[in-house]
C-alpha positions in Angstrom: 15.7 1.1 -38.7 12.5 -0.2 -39.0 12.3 -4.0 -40.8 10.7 -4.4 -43.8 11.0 -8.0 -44.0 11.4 -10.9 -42.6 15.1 -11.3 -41.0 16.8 -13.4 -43.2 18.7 -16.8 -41.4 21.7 -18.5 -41.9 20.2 -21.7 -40.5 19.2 -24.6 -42.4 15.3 -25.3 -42.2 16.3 -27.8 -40.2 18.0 -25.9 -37.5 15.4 -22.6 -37.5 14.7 -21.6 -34.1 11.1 -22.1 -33.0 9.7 -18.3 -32.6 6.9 -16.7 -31.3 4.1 -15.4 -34.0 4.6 -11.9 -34.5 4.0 -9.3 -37.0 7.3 -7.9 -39.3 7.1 -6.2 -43.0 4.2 -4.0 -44.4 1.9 -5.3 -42.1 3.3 -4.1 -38.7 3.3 -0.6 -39.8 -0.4 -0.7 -37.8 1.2 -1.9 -35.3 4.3 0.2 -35.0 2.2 3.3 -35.7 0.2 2.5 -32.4 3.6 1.9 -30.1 4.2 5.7 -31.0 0.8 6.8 -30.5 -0.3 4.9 -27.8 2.2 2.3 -25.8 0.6 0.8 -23.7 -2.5 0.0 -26.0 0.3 -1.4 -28.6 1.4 -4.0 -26.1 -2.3 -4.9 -25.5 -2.7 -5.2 -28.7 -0.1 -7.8 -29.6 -1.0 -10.0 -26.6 -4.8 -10.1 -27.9 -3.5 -10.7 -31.5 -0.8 -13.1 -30.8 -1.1 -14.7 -27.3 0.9 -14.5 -24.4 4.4 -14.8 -26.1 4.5 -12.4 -29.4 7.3 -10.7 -32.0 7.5 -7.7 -33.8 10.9 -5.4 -36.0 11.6 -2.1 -35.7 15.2 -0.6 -36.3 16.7 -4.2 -37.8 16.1 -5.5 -33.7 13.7 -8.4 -33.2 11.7 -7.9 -29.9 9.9 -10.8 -27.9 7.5 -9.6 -25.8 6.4 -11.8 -22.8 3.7 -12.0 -20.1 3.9 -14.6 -18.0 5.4 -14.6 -14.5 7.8 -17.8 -15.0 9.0 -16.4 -18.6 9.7 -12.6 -16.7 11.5 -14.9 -13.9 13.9 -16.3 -16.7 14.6 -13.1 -17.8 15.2 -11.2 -14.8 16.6 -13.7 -12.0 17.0 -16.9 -13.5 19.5 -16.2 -16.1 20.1 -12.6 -15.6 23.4 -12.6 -16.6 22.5 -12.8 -20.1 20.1 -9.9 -20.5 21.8 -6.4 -19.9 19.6 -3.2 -20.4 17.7 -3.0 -23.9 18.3 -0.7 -26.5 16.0 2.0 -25.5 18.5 2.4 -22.2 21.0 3.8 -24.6 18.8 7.3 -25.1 18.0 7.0 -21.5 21.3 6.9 -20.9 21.8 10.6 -22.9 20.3 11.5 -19.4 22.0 9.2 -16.6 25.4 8.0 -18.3 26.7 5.5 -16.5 24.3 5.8 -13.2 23.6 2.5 -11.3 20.2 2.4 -13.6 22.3 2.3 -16.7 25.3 0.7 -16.6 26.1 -3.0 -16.7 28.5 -5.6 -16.0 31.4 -5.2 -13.7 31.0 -2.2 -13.1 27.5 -2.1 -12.1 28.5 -4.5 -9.9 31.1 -2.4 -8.4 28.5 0.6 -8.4 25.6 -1.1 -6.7 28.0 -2.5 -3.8 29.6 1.3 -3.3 26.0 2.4 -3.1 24.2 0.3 -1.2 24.9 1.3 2.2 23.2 4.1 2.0 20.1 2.5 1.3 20.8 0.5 4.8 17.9 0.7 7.4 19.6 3.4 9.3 19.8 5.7 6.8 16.6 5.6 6.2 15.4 5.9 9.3 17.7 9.3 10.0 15.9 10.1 6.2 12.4 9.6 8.0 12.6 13.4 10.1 13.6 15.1 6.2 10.5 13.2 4.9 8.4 14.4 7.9 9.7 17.6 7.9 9.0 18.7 4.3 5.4 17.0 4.3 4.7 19.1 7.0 5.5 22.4 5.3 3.4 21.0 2.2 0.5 20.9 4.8 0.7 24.4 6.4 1.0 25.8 2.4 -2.1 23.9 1.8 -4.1 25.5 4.6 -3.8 28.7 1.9 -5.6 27.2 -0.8 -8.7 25.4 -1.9 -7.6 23.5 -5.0 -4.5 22.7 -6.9 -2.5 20.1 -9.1 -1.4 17.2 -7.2 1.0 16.2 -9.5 3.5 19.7 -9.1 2.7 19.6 -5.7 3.9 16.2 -5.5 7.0 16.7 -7.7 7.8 20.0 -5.7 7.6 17.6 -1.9 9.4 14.8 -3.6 12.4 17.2 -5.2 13.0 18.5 -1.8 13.2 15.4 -0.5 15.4 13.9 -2.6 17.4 16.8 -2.6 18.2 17.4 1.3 19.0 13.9 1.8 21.4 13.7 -1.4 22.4 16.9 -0.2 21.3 17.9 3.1 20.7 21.1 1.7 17.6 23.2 1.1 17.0 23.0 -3.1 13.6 25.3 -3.5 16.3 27.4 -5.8 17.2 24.9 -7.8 14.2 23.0 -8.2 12.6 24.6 -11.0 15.8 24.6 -13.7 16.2 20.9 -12.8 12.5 19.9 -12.7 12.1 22.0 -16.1 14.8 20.5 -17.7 14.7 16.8 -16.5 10.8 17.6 -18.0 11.9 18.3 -21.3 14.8 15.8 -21.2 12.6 12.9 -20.8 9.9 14.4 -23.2 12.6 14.2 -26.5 14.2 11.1 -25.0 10.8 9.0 -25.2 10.2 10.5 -28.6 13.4 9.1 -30.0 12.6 6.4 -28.1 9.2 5.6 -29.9 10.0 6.8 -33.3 11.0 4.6 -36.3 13.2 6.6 -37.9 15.0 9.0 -34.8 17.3 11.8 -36.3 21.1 10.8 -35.3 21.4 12.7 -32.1 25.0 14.5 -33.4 22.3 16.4 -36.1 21.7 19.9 -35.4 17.7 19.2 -35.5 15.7 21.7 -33.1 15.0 19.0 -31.4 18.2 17.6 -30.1 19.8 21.2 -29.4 17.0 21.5 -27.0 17.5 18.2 -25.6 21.2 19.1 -25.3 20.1 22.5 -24.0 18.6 20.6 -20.9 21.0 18.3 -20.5 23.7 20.9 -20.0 21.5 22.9 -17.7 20.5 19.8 -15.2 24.3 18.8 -15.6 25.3 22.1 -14.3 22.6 22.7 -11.5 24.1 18.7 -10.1 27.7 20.1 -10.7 27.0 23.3 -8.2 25.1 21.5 -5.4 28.7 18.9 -5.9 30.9 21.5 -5.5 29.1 22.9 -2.9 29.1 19.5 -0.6 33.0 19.3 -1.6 33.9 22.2 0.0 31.2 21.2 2.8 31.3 17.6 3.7 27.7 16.4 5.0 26.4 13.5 6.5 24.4 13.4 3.1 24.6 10.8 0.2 26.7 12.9 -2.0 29.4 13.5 0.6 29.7 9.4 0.8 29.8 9.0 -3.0 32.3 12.0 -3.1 34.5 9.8 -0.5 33.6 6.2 -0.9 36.4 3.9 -2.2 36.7 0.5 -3.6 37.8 -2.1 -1.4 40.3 -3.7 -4.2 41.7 -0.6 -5.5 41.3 2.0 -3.5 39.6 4.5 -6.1 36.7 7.2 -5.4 34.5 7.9 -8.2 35.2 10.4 -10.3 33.4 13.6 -10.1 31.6 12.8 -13.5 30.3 9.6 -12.1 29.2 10.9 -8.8 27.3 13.6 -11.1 25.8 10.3 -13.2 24.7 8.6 -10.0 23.1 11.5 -8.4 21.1 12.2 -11.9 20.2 9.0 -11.2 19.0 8.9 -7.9 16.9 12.5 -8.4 15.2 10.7 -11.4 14.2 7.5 -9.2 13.6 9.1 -5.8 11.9 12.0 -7.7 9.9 11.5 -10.5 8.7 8.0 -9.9 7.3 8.8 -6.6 5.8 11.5 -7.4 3.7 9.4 -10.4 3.0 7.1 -7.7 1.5 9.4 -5.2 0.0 12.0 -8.0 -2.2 8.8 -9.0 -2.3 7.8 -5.5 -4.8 11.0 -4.3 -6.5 10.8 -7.9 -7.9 7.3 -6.3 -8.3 8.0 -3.3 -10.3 11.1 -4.2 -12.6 8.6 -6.2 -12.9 6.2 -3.4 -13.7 8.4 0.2 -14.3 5.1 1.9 -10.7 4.0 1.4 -9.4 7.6 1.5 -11.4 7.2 5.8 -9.9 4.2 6.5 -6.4 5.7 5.7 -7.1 8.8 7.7 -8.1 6.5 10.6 -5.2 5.0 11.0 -3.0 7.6 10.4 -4.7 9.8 13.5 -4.4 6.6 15.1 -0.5 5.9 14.6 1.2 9.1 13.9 -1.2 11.4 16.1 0.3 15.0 16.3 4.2 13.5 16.9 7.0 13.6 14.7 6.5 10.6 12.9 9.5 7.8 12.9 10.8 4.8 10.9 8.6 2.3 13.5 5.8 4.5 12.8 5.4 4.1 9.1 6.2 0.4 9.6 2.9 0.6 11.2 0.7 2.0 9.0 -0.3 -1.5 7.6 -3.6 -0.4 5.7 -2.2 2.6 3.8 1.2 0.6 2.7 -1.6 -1.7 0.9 -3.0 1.4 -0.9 -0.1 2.0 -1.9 1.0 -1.2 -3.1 -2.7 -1.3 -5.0 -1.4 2.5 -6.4 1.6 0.7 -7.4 -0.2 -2.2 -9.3 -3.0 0.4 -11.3 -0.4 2.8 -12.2 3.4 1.6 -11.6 5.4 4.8 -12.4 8.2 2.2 -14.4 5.6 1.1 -16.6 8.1 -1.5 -18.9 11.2 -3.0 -18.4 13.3 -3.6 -21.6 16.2 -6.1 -22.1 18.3 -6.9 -24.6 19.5 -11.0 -25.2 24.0 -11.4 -25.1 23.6 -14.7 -25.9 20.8 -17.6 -27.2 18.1 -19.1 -24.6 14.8 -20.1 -24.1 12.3 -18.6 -22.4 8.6 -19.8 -22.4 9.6 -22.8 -24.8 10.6 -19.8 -27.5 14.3 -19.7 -28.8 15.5 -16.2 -28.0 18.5 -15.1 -30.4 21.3 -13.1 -29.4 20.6 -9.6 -30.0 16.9 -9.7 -28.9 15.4 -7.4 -27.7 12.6 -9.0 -24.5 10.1 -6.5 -23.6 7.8 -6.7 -20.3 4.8 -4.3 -20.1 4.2 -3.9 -16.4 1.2 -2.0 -16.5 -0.7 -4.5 -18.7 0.9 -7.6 -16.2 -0.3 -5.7 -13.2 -3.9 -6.2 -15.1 -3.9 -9.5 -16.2 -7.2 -11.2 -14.5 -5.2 -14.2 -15.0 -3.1 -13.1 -11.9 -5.3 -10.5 -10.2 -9.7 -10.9 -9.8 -11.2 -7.7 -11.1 -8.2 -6.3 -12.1 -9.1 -2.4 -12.9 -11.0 -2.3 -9.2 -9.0 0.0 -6.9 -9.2 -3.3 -4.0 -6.1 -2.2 -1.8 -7.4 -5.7 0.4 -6.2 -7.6 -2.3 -2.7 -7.3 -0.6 -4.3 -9.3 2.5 -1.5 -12.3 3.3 -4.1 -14.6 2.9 -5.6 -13.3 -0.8 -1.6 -13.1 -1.7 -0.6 -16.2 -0.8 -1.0 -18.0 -4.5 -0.1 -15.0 -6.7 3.3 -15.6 -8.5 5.8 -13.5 -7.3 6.4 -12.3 -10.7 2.9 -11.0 -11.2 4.1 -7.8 -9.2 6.9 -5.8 -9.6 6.3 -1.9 -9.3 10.2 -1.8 -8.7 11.5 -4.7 -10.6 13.0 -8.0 -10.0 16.2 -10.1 -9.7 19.6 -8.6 -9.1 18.9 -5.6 -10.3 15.5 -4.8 -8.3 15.5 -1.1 -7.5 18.1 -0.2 -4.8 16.0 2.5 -3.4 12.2 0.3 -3.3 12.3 0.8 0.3 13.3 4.3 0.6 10.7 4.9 -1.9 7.7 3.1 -0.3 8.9 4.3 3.4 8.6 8.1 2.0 5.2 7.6 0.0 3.5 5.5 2.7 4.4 8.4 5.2 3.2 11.4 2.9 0.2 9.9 1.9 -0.9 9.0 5.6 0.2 12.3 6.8 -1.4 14.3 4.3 -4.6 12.4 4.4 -4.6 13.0 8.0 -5.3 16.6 7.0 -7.3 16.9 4.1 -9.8 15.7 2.0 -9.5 15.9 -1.6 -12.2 15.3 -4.3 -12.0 15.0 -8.4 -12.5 18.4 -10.3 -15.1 17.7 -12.6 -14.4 18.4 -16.6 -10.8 18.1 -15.9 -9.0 15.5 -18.0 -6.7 12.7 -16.5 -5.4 10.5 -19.0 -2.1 8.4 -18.7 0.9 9.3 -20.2 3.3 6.7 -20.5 6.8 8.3 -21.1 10.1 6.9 -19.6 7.5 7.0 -16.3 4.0 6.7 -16.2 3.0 10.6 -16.1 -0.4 12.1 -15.6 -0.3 14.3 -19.0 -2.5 17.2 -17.9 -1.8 17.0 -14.5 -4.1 16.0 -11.2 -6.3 19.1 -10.2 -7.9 18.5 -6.8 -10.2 20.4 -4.5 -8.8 20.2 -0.6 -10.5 20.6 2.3 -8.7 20.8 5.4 -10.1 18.0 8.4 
């Protein structure tokens, strides 16, 4: 629970670790108030108060949050070994078990090598027609309206997606239970998350029976669309984790954790691209310049064919926007990890049982690494203007061993709808309608993206 005091030492004055400032007792309460409230703002807040490495308790953990691009280096490449997932990956994991985003060890190790191959370029390059195929039917709907939320739209394109290349199967039946569900799921998870004194998730609250509720309902739309592809063997992801084996043993996964790992892959190849490209057409419909040059070069590359993997490796102006959409509004906001054993990272002791936290968002807007930070300036990804940044200044996806396994599925799919899409329409603001951040386990646009289209 949340600490009320200083944590007490067994070390002799003498020997006491050298610690960042940091706020604990009675007077973090401000503080801890605002991490519920407002996330984002809270990590703002303790860099301006405290500098660039700062402390604060909740629940009897210390955290250490950090801001510099050596110190996030230490943490995530250097000596990665010693930092598994952070303590808030334990309610996330209520939602992916023991999927490659969750687990640790061994046996993430084990996982991530099974997995991998189907992140290989020619995968995603037989992946690029589904991609094509189902912006295209977003298009032709959009020819029937004049306005609508980017955001669902974008969650609806991305769920198909995801889902005919997990399952090469068409999922418009199941994607509203899921979508509603994984919604909900993430809503109550980030709640327990943020609050200092969460109800044990065994309690009958209202709360948790209706985050159990979802859980059993997405559990069981994953479960069907399984035993569907085991009876039907596909040239699809889920057929390969169904019959993949480990080299040393000889063991497939078992059906639970072929169920964990596709939870996991809906959630990363789902919702976070669909942040990205929801706030993606929210700037470009505030910057038509940018949107013009996009839509240049998309006529100019794709033209009116079906669009291939050498295609979107061409569109070298809109991969920028996206990698600028990326740095303004990075759908994995923070990354959290917890300390198995002592170090030292930015000249700060770091005791076992730490908790580090890394604020992306508020790293992606540090002037100290990027010249007018909250300018939309996709030429700041020019080679030449790149060239000095620190490599840790940027990570929409990550970094170290553990860097995203689908990154460049990802960007190949949102580089392709955005150019495609843009090819085809225009889109502006609608005035008086509220877009505000909200930062849950992604980085959400609470009410939504409404956008008036008009066709090119």
């Amino acid at each position: 629970m949340f600490s009320l005091h200083e944590p007490t030492s067994s070390r002799t004055k003498k020997n006491k670790p050298n610690l960042p400032p940091g706020v604990f007792g009675l007077r973090a309460l401000p503080y801890v108030s605002k991490l519920a409230k407002d996330p984002i703002g809270f990590f703002q807040l303790m860099q301006s108060k405290f500098g660039k490495s700062s402390r604060f308790g909740l629940r009897q953990v210390t955290f250490h949050l950090i801001t510099q691009p050596e110190d996030i280096k230490r943490v995530l490449q250097e000596n990665n070994q010693n930092y598994h997932k952070g303590v808030f990956y334990k309610e996330l994991g209520r939602i992916l078990g023991k999927g490659l985003l969750n687990s640790e060890g061994e046996f993430w190790k084990k996982q991530r090598k099974l997995i991998q191959p189907s992140f290989h370029k020619q995968r995603i390059s037989e992946f690029v027609e589904i991609m094509a195929q189902e912006t295209q039917k977003t298009s032709e709907n959009w020819k029937k309206v004049s306005s609508l939320d980017i955001s669902k739209e974008m969650m609806r394109l991305t769920f198909a997606i995801v889902g005919r290349t997990l399952f090469r199967t068409e999922v418009e039946s199941y994607a509203a239970r899921i979508e509603h569900s994984l919604k909900i799921a993430l809503e109550l998870v980030t709640k327990r998350i943020t609050r200092i004194f969460p109800f044990p998730f065994s309690w009958p609250t209202p709360e948790n029976l209706k985050l159990k509720r979802a859980l059993k309902d997405m559990h069981s739309v994953v479960d069907e669309l399984i035993a569907e592809r085991k009876k039907n063997p596909s040239n699809d992801l889920i057929s390969m984790l169904l019959e993949v084996k480990d080299e040393e043993t000889g063991e497939t996964m078992s059906e639970a954790q072929v169920r964990d790992e596709a939870i996991t892959l809906l959630l990363a190849g789902h919702e976070t691209t669909a942040n990205a490209l929801s706030w993606g057409f929210y700037l470009l419909s505030k910057h038509p310049e940018i949107c013009e040059k996009v839509r240049e070069e998309a006529n100019r590359v794709l033209g009116d064919k079906t669009p291939t993997l050498e295609d979107v490796q061409k569109l070298t102006y809109t991969r920028k926007v996206l990698d600028e959409v990326l740095r303004m509004y990075p759908p994995a906001w923070v990354i959290e990890r917890t300390a198995m054993g002592p170090d030292q990272v930015g000249g700060y002791d770091v005791e076992t049982g730490t908790n580090i936290s890394i604020c992306i968002f508020n790293i992606h807007r540090n002037p100290e690494f990027w010249e007018n930070p909250d300018k939309f300036d996709p030429d700041r990804f020019d080679e030449e203007r790149s060239a000095d940044r620190p490599k840790y200044a940027y990570l929409p996806f990550g970094g170290g061993p553990r860097i995203c396994i689908g990154n460049i599925f990802a960007l190949t799919e949102a580089t392709l709808i955005l150019a495609m899409l843009v090819k085809n329409y225009k889109f502006q603001t609608v005035p008086d309608h509220p877009v505000v951040m909200e930062p849950l386990v992604t980085l959400r646009p609470k009410y939504g993206i409404l956008l008036n289209i008009v066709s090119t």
